[in-house]
C-alpha positions as CSV (number, residue, x, y, z in Angstrom):
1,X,6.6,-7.0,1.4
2,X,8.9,-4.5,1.5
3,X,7.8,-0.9,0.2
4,X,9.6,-0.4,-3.3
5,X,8.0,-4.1,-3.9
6,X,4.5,-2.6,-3.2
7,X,4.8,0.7,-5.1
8,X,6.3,-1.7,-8.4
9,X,3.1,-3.7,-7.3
10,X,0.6,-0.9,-7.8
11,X,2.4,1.3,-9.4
12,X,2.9,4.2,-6.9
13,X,5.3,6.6,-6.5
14,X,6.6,6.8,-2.6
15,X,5.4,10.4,-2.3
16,X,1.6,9.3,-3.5
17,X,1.9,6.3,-1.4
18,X,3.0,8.5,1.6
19,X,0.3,11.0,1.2
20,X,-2.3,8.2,0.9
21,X,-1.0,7.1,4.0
22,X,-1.3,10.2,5.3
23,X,-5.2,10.5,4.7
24,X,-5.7,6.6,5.6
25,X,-6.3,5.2,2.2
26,X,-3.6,3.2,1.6
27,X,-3.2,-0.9,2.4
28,X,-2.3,-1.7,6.3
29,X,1.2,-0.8,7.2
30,X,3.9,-2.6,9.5
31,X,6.3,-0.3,10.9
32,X,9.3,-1.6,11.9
33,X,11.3,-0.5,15.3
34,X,14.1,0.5,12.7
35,X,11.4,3.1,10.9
36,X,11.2,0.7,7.8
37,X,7.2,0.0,6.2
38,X,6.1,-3.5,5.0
39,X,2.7,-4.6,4.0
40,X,1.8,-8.3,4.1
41,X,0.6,-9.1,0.9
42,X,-2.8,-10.3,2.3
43,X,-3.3,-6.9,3.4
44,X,-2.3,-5.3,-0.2
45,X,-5.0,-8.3,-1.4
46,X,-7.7,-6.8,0.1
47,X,-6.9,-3.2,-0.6
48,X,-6.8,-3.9,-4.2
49,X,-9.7,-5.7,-3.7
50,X,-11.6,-3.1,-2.3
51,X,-10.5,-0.5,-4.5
52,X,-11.9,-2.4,-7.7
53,X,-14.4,-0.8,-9.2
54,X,-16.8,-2.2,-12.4
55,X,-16.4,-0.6,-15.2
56,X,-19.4,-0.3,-18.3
């Protein structure tokens, strides 16, 4: 996925996405030789998964 389509997705600005990328936090990146970021959606899948949380 490209990156605007993951920041719609969870509803990230590119600034918080970058600085979450920054301390390690965010979903599994793909770097491309021409500087562009994807995620594959299986790897945004899991992220989200393991950021759930239960709620009372």
């Amino acid at each position: 996925m490209k990156l605007p389509e993951v920041l719609d997705e969870i509803g990230m600005s590119r600034s918080a996405f970058y600085r979450m990328r920054a301390r390690g936090k965010a979903p599994k990146c793909i770097k491309l030789p021409n500087g562009q970021i994807r995620v594959r959606q299986s790897d945004l899948d899991t992220w989200l998964s393991a950021c759930e949380q239960e709620v009372d």
